[in-house]
Each structure stands twice: as structure tokens, then as C-alpha cells.
N, C-alpha and C positions, 0 to 999 in steps of 0.2 A: 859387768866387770866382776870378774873373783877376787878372792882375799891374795892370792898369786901374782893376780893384772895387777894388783896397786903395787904391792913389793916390788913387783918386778919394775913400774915405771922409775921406784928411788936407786933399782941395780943400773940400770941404762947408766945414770949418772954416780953412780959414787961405787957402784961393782957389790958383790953378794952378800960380802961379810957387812959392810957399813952399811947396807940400804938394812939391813936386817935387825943390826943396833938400834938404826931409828925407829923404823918400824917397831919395835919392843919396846923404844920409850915412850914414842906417844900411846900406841897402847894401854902404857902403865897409866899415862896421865891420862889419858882421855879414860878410865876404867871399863876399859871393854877387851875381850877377851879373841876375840876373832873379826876381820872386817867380811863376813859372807853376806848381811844385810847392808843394802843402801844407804839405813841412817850410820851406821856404828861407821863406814869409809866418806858419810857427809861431816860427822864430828872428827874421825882421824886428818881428812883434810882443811878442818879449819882448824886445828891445832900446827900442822905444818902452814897453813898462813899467815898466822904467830911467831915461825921462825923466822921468814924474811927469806931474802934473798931465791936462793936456789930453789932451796925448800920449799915457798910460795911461789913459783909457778907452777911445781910438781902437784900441789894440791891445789891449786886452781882448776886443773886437769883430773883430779881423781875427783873432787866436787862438783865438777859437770854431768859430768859421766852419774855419778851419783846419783843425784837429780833427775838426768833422764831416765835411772831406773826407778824414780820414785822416791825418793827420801825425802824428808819433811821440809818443809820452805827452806828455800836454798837460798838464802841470803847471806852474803858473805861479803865481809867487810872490806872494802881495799885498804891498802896499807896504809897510804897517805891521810885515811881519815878514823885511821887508830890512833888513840892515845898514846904519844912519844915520850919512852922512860925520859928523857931528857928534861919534861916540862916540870 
């Protein structure tokens, strides 16, 4: 998967200009610069399963993928046994 396949997985669902917002703010947050390596779209997609909802299935999906190309232990957290701002 290119740094294109992932962007391109958040346009399927929210169209070119918005997948591209997000894309650029995890980026920002996750401090990396391009996702061409497996690890840099194994940390972009566990930032998107931080966001919830949408967002975590779309990076469930770029974090396998990930994986299969090699990125570092792919352990990722499900939702339900993340710590809930609410607690």
C-alpha cells in the first residue's frame, strides 16, 4: 500500500478535500512526514483508531495492510478496552 492507497481509502468515504485534511492532521500529530513506509501508515492508522467511529475502521484497514507489509508489532488496541475520557 502507497502513501496514495491510504489517502485514498479516507476519500472512498468523506471525498478528496476532507480525506486530505485528515490525512495532514494525523500526519501533524503522529510527526511524520510521508506514509511510504509501513511503520509511519502503522502509527497513522493507530492515530485514526483514536478517532473512533468511521475513522477506526478506515485505520483498522490501513493497519493490516501495514502489517502485512512489515511494520513493527502490530498490536492495536480495540476501542472498548481504551481508556474512556468519560472515566
Amino acid at each position: 500500500m502507497s502513501s496514495s492507497a491510504a489517502i485514498a481509502k479516507l476519500a472512498r468515504v468523506f471525498g478528496a478535500a476532507k480525506a486530505q485534511e485528515i490525512a495532514t492532521d494525523v500526519m501533524r500529530v503522529c510527526a511524520i512526514s510521508t506514509l511510504d513506509d509501513p511503520n509511519h501508515r502503522l502509527r497513522f492508522a493507530r492515530e485514526l483508531l483514536q478517532r473512533g467511529r468511521v475513522l477506526e475502521a478506515i485505520g483498522n484497514s490501513i493497519a493490516v495492510q501495514a502489517i502485512l507489509e512489515g511494520a513493527g508489532s502490530g498490536t492495536t488496541t480495540p476501542r472498548a478496552e481504551r481508556a474512556s475520557p468519560l472515566k
